[in-house]
KOLGU-4560 file (N, C-alpha, C; in nm, 3 decimals, padded with zeros to 5 digits):
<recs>
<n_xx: 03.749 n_yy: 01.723 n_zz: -00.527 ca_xx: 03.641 ca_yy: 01.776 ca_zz: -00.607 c_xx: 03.567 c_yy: 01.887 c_zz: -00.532 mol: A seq: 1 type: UNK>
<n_xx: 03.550 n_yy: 01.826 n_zz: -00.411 ca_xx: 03.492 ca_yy: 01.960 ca_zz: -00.343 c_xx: 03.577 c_yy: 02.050 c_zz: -00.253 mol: A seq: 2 type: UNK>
<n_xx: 03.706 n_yy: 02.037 n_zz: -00.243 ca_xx: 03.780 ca_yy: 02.119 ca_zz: -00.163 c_xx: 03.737 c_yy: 02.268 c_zz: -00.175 mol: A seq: 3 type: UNK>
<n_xx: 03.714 n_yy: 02.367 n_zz: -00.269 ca_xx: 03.678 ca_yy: 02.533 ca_zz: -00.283 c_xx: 03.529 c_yy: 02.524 c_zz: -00.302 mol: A seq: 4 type: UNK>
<n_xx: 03.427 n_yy: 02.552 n_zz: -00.182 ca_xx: 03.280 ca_yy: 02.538 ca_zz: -00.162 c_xx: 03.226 c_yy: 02.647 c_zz: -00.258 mol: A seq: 5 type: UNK>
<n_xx: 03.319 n_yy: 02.746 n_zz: -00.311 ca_xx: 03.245 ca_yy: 02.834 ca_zz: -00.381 c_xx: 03.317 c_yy: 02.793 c_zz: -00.561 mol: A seq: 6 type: UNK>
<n_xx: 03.331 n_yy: 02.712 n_zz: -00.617 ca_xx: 03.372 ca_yy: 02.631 ca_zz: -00.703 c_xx: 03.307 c_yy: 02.595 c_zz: -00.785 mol: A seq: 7 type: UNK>
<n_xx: 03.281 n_yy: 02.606 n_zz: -00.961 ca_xx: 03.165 ca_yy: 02.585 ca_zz: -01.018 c_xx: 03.162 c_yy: 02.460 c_zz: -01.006 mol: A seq: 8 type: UNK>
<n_xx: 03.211 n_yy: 02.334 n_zz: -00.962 ca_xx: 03.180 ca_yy: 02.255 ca_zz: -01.004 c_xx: 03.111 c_yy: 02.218 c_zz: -00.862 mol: A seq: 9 type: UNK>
<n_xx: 03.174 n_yy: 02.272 n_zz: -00.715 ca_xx: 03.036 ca_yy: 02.232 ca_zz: -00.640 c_xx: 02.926 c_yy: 02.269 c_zz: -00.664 mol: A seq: 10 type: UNK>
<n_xx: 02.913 n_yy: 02.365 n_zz: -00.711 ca_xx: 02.780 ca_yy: 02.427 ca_zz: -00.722 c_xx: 02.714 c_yy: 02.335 c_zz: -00.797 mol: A seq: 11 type: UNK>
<n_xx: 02.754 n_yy: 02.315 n_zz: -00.923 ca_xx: 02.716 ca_yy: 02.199 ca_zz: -01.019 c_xx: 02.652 c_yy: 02.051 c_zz: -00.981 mol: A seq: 12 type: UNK>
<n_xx: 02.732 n_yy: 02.017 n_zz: -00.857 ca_xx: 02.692 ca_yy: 01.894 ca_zz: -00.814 c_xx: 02.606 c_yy: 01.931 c_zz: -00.711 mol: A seq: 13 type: UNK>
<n_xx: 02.593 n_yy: 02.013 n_zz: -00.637 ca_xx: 02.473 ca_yy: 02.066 ca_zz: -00.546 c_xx: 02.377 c_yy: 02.036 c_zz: -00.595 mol: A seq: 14 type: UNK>
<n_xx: 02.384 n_yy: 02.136 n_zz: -00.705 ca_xx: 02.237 ca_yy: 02.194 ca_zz: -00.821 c_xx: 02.166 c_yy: 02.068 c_zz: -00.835 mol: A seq: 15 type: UNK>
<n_xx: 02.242 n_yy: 02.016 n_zz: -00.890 ca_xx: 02.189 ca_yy: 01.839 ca_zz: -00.950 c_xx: 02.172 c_yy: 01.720 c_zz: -00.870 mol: A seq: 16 type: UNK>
<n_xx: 02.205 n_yy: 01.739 n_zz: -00.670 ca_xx: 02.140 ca_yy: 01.673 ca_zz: -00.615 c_xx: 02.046 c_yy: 01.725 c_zz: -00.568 mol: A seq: 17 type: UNK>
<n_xx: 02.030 n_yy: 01.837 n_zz: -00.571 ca_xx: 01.876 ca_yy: 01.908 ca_zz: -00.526 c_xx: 01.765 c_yy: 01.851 c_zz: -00.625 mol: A seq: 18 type: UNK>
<n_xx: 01.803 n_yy: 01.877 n_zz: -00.776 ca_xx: 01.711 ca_yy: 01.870 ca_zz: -00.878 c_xx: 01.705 c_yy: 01.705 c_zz: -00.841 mol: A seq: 19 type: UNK>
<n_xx: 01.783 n_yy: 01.613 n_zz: -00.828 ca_xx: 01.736 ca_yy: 01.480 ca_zz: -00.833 c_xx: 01.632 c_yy: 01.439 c_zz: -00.708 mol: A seq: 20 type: UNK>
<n_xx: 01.669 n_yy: 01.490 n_zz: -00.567 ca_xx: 01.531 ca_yy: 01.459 ca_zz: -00.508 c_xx: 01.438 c_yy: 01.549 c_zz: -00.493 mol: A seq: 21 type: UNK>
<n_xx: 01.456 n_yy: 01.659 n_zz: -00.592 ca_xx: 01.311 ca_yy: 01.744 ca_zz: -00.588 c_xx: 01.254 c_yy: 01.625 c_zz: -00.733 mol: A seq: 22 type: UNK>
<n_xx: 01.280 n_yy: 01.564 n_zz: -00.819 ca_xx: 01.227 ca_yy: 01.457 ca_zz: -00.894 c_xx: 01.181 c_yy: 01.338 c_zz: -00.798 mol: A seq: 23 type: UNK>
<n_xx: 01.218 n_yy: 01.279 n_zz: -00.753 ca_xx: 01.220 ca_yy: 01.162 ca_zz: -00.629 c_xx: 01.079 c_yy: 01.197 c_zz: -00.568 mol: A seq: 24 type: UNK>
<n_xx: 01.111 n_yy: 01.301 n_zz: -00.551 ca_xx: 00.983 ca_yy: 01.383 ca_zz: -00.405 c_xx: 00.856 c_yy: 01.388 c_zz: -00.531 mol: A seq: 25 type: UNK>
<n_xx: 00.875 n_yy: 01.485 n_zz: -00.639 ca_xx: 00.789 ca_yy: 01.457 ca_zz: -00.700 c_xx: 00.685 c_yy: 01.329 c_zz: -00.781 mol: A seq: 26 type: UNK>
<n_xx: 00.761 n_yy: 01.214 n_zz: -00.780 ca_xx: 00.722 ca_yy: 01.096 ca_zz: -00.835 c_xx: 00.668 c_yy: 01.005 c_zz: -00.743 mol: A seq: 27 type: UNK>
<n_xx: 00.745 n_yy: 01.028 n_zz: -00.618 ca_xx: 00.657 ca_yy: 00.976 ca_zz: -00.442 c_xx: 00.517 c_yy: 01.023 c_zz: -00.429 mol: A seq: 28 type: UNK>
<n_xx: 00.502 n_yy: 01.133 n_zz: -00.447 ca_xx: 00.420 ca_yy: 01.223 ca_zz: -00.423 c_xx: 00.276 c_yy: 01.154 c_zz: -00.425 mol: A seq: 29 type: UNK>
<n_xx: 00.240 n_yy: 01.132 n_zz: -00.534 ca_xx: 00.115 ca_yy: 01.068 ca_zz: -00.594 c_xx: 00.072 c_yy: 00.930 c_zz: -00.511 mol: A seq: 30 type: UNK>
<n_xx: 00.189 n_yy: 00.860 n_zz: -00.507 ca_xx: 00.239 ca_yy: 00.739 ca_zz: -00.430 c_xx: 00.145 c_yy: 00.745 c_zz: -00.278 mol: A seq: 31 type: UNK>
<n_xx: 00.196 n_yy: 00.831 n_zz: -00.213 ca_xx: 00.227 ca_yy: 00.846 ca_zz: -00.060 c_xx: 00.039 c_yy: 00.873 c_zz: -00.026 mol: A seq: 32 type: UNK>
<n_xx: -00.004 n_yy: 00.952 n_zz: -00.109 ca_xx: -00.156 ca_yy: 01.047 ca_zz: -00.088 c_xx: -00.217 c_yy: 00.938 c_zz: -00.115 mol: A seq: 33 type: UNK>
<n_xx: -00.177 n_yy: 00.836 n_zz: -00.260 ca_xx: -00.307 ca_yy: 00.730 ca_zz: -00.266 c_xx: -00.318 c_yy: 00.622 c_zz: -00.122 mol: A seq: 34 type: UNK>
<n_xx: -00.202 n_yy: 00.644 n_zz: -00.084 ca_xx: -00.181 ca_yy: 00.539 ca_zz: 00.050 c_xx: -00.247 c_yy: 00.565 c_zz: 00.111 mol: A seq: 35 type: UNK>
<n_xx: -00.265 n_yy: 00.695 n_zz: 00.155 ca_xx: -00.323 ca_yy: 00.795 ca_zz: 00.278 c_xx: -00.468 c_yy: 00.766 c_zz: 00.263 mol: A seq: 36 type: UNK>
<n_xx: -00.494 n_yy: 00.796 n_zz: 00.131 ca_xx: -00.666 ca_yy: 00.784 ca_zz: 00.090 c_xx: -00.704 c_yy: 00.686 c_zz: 00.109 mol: A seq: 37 type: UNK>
<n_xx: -00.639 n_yy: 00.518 n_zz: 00.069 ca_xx: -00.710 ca_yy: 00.411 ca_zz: 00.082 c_xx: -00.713 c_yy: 00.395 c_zz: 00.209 mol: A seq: 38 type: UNK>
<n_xx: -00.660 n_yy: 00.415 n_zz: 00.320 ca_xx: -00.648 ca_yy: 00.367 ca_zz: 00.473 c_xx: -00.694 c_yy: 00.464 c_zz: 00.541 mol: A seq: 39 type: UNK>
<n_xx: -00.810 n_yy: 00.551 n_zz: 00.478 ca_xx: -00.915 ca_yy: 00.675 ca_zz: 00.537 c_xx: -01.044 c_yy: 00.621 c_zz: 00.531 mol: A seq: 40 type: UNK>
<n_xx: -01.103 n_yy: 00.581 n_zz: 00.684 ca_xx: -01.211 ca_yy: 00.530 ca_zz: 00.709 c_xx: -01.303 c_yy: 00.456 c_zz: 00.610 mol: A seq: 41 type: UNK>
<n_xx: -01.187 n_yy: 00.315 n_zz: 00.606 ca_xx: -01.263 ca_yy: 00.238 ca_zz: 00.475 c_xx: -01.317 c_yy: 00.244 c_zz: 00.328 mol: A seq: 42 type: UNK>
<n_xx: -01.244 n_yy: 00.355 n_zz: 00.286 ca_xx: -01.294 ca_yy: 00.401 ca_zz: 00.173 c_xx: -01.202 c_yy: 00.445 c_zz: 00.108 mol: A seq: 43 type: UNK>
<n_xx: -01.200 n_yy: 00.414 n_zz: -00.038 ca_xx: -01.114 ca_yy: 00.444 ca_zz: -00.118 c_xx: -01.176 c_yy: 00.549 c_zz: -00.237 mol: A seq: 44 type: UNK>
<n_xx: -01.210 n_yy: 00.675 n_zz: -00.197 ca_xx: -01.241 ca_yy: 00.810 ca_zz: -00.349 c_xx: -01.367 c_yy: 00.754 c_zz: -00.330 mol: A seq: 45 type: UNK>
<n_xx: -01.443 n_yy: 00.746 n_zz: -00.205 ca_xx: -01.618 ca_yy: 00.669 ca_zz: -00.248 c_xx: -01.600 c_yy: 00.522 c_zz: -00.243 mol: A seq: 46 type: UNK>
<n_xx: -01.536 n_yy: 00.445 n_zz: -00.273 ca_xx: -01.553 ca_yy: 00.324 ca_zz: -00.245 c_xx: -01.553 c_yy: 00.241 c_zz: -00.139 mol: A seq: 47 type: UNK>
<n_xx: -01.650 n_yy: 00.214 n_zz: -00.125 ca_xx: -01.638 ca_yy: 00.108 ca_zz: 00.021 c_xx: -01.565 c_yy: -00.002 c_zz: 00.055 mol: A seq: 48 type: UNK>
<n_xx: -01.433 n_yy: -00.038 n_zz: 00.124 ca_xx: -01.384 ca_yy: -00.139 ca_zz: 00.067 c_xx: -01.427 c_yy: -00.298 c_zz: 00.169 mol: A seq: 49 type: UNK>
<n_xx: -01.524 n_yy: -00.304 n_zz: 00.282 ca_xx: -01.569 ca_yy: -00.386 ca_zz: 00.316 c_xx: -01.649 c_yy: -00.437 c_zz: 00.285 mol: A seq: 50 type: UNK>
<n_xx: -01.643 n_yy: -00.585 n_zz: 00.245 ca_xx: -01.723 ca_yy: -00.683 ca_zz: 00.172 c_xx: -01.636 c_yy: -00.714 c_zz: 00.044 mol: A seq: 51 type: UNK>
<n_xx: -01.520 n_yy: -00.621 n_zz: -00.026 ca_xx: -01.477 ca_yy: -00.638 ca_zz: -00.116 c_xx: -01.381 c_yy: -00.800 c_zz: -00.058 mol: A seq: 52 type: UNK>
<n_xx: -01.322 n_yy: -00.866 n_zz: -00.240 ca_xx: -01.262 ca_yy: -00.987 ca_zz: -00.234 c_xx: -01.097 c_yy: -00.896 c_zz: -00.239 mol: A seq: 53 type: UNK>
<n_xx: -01.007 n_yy: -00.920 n_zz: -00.176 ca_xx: -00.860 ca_yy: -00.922 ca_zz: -00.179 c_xx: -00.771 c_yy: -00.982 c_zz: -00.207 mol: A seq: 54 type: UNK>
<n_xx: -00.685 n_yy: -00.958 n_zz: -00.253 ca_xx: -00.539 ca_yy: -01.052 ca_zz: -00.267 c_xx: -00.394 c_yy: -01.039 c_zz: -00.139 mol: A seq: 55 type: UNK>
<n_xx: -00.400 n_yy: -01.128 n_zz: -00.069 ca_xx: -00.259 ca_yy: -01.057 ca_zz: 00.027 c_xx: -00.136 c_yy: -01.095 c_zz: -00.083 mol: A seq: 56 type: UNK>
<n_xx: -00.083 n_yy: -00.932 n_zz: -00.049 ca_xx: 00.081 ca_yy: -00.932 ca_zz: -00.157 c_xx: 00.145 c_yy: -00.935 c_zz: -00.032 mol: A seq: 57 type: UNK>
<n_xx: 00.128 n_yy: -00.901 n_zz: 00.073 ca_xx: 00.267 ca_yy: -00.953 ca_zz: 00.169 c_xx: 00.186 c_yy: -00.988 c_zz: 00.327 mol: A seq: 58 type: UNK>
<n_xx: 00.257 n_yy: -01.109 n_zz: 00.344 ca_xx: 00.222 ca_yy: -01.206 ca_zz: 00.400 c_xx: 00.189 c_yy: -01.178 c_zz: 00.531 mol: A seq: 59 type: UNK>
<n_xx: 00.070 n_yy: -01.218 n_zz: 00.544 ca_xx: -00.010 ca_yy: -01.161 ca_zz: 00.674 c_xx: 00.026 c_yy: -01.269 c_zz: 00.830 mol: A seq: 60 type: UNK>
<n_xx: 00.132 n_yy: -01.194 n_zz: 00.924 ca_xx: 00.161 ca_yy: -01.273 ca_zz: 01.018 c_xx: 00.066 c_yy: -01.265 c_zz: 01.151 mol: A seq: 61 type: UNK>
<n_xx: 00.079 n_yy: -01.353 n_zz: 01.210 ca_xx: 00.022 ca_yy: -01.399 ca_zz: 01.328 c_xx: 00.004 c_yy: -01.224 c_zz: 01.411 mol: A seq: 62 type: UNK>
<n_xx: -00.085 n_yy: -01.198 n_zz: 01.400 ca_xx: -00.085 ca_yy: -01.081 ca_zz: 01.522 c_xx: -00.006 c_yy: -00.981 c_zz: 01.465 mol: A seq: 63 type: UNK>
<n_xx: 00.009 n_yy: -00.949 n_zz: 01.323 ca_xx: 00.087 ca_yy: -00.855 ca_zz: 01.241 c_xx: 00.039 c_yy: -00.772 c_zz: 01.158 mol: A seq: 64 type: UNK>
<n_xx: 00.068 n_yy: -00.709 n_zz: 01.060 ca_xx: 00.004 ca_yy: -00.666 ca_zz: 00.963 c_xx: 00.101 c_yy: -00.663 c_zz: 00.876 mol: A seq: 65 type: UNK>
<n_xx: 00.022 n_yy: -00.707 n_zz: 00.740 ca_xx: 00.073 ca_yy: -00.710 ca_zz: 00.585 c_xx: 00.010 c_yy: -00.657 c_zz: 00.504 mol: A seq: 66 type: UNK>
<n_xx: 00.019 n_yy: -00.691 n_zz: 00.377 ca_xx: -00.096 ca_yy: -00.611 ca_zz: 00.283 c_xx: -00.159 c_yy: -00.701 c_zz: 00.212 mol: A seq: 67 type: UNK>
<n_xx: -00.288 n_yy: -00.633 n_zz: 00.113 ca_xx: -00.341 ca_yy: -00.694 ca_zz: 00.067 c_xx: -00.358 c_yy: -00.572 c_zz: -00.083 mol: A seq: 68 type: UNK>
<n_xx: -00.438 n_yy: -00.644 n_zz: -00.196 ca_xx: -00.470 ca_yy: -00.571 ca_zz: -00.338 c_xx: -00.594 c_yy: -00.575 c_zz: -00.358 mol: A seq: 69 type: UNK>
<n_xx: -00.664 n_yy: -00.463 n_zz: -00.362 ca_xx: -00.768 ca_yy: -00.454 ca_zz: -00.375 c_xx: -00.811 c_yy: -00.379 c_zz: -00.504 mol: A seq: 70 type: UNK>
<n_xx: -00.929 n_yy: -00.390 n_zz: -00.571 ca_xx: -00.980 ca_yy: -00.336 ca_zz: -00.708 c_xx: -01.110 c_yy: -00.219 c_zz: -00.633 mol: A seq: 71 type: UNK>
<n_xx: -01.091 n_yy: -00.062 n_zz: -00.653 ca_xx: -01.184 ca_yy: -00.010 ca_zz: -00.620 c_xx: -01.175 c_yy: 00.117 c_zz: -00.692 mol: A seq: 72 type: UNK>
<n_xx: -01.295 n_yy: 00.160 n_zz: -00.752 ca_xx: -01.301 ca_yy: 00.270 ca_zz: -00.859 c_xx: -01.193 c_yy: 00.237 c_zz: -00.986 mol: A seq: 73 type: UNK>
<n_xx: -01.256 n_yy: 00.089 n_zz: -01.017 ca_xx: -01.148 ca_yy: 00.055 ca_zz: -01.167 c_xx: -00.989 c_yy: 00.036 c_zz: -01.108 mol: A seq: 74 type: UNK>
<n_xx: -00.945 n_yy: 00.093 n_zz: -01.018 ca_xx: -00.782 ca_yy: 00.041 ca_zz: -00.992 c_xx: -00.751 c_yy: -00.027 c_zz: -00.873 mol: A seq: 75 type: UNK>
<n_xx: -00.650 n_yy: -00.084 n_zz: -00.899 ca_xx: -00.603 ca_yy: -00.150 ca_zz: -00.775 c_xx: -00.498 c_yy: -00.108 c_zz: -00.664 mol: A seq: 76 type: UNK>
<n_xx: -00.552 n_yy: -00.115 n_zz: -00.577 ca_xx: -00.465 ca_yy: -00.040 ca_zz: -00.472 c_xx: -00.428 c_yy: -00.147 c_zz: -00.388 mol: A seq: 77 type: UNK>
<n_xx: -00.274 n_yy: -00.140 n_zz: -00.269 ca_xx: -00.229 ca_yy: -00.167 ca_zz: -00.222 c_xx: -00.308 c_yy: -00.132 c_zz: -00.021 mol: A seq: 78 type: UNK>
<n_xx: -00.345 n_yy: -00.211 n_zz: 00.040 ca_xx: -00.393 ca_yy: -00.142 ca_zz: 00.157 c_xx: -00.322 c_yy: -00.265 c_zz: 00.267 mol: A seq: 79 type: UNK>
<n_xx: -00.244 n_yy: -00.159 n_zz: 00.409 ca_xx: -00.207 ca_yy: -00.256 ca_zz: 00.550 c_xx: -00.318 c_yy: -00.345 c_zz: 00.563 mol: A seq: 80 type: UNK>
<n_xx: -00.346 n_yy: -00.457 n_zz: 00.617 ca_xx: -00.381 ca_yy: -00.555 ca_zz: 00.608 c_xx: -00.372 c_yy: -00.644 c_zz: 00.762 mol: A seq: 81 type: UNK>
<n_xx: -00.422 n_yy: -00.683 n_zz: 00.854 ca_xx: -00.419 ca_yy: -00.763 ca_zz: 00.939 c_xx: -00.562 c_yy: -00.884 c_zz: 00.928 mol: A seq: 82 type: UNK>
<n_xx: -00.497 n_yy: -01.018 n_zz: 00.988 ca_xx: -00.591 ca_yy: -01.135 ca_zz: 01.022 c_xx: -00.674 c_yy: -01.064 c_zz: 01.105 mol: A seq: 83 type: UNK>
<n_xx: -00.855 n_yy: -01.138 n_zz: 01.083 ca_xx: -00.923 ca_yy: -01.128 ca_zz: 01.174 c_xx: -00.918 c_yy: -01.252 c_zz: 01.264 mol: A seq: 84 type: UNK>
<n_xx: -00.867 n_yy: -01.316 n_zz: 01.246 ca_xx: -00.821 ca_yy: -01.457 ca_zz: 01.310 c_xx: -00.656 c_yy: -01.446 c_zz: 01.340 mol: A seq: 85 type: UNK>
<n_xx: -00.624 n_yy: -01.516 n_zz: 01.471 ca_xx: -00.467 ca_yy: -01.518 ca_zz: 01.507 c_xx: -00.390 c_yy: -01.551 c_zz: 01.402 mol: A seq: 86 type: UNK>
<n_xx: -00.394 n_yy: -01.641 n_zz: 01.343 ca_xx: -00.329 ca_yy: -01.722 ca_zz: 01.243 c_xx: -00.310 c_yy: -01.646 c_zz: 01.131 mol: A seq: 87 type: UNK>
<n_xx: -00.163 n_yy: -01.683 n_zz: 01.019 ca_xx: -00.099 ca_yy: -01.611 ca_zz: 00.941 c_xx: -00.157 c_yy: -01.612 c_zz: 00.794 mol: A seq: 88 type: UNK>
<n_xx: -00.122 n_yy: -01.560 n_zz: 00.721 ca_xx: -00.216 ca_yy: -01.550 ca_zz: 00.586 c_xx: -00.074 c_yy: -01.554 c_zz: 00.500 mol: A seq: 89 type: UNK>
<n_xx: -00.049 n_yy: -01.676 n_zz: 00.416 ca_xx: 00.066 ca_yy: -01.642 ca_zz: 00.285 c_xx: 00.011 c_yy: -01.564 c_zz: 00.198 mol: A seq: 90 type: UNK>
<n_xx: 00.165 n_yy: -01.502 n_zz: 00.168 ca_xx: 00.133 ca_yy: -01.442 ca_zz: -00.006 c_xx: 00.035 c_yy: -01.532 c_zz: -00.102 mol: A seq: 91 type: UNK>
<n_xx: -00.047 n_yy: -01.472 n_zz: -00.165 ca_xx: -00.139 ca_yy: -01.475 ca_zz: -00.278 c_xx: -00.248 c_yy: -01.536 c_zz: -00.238 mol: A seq: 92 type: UNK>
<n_xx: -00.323 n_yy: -01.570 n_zz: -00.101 ca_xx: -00.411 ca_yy: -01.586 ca_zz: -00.074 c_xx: -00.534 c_yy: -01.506 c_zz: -00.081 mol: A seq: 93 type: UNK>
<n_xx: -00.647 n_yy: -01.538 n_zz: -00.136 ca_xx: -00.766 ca_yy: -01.473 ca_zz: -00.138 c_xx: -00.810 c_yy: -01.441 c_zz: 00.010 mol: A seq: 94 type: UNK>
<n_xx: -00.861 n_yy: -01.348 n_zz: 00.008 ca_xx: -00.934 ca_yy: -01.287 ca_zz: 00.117 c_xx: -01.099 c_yy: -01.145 c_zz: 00.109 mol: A seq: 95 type: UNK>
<n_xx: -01.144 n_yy: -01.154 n_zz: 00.224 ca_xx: -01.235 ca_yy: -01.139 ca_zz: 00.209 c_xx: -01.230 c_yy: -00.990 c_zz: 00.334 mol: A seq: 96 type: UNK>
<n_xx: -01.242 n_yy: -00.866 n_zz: 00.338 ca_xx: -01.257 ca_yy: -00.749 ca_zz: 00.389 c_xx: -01.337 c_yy: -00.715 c_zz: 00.416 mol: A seq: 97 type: UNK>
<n_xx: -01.355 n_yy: -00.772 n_zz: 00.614 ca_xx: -01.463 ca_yy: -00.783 ca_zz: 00.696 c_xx: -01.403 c_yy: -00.668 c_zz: 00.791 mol: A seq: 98 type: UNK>
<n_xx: -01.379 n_yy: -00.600 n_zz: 00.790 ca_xx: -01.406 ca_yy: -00.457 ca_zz: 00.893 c_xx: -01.263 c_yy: -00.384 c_zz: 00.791 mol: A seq: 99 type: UNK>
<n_xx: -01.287 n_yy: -00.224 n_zz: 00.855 ca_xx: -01.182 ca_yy: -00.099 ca_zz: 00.782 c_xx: -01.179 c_yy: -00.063 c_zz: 00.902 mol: A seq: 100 type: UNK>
<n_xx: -01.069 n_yy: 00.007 n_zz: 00.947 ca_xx: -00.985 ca_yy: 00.065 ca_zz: 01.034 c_xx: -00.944 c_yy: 00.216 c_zz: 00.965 mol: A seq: 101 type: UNK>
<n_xx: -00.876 n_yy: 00.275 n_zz: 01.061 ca_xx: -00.823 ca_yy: 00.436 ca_zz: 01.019 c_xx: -00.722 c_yy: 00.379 c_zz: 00.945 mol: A seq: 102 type: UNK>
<n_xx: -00.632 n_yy: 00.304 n_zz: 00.985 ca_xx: -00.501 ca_yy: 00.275 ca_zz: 00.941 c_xx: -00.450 c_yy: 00.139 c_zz: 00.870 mol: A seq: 103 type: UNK>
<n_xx: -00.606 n_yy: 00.050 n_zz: 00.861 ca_xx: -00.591 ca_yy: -00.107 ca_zz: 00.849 c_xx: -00.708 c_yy: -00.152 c_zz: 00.797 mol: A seq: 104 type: UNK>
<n_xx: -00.740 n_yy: -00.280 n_zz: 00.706 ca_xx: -00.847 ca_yy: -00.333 ca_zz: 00.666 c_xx: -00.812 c_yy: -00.495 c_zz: 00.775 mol: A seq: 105 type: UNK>
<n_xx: -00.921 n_yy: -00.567 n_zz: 00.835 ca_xx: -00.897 ca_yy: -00.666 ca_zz: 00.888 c_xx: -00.982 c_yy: -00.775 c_zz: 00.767 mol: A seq: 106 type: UNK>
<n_xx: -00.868 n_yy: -00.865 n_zz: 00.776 ca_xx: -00.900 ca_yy: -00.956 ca_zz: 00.662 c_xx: -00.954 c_yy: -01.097 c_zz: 00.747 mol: A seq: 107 type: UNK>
<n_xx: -01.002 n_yy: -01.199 n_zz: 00.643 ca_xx: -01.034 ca_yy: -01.343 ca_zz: 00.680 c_xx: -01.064 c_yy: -01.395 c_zz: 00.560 mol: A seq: 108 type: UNK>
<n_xx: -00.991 n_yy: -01.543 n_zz: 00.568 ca_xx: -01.021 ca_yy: -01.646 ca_zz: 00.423 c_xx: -01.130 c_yy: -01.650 c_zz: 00.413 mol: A seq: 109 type: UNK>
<n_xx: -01.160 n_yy: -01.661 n_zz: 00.253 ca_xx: -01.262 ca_yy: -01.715 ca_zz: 00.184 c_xx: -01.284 c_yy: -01.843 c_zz: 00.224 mol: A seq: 110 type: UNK>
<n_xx: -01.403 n_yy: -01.917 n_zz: 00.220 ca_xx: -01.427 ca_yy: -02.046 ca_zz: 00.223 c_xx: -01.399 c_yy: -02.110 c_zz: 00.081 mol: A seq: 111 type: UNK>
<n_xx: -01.352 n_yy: -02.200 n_zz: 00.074 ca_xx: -01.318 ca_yy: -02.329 ca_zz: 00.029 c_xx: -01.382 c_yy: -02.334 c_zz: -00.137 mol: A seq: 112 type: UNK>
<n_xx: -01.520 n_yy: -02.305 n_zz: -00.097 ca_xx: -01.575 ca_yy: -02.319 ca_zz: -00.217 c_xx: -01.597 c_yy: -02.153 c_zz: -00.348 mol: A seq: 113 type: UNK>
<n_xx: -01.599 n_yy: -02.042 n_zz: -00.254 ca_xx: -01.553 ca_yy: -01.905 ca_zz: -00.286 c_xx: -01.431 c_yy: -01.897 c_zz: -00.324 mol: A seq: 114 type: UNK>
<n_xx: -01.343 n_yy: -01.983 n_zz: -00.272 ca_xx: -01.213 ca_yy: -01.953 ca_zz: -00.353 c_xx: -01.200 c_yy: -01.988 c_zz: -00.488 mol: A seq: 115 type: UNK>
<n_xx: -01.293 n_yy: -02.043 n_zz: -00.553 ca_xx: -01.303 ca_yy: -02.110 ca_zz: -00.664 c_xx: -01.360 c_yy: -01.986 c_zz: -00.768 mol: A seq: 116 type: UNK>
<n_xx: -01.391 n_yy: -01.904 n_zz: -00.721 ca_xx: -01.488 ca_yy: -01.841 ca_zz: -00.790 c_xx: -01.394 c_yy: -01.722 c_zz: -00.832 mol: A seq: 117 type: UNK>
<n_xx: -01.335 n_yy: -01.695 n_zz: -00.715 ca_xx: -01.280 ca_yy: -01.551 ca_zz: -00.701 c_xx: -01.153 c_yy: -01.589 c_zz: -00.792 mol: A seq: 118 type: UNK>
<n_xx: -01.070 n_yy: -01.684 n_zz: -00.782 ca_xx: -00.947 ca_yy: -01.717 ca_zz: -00.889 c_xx: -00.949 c_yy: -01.713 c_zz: -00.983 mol: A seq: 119 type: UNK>
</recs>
């Protein structure tokens, strides 16, 4: 198929892997900047996100970082995530966003009786 580089049909298949990750790149795009924004000195577009309640979507290990879902300016965003305590945090645990980082929100469980509220 591609043996003659000057061949309409390479050209053809060139053309159309260019156009597919100049689409790719474009649909990332939006993706990549909201990331950037929420993990910029605690704040998400004005929103403060310490003191806010969280959800961890991926599971916060011992001395690791995972993520958590947070609701700020009406949407929910995805933000890195580490324990403020050694100990690991499963998926879908409530949490509570007690300090922001450049690159990280540090999380810690709700108490017992707050979890009731926030579910």
């Amino acid at each position: 198929m591609f043996d003659d580089p000057e061949s309409p049909r390479t050209f053809c298949a060139l053309a159309a892997l260019v156009f597919l990750v100049a689409v790719i790149a474009y649909l990332a795009l939006p993706a990549l900047v909201e990331t950037l924004r929420a993990t910029s000195h605690g704040r998400l577009r004005g929103a403060p996100l310490v003191g806010a309640v969280a959800t961890v979507v991926i599971a916060i290990p011992a001395r690791g970082v995972g993520a958590v879902t947070v609701v700020a300016n009406g949407k929910r965003v995805r933000v890195p995530a580490k324990a403020l305590e050694a100990g690991p945090i499963p998926t879908g645990e409530t949490v509570l966003i007690v300090k922001a980082e450049k690159r990280f929100v540090c999380v810690d469980l709700l108490p017992g009786d707050l979890k009731e509220v926030f579910q």
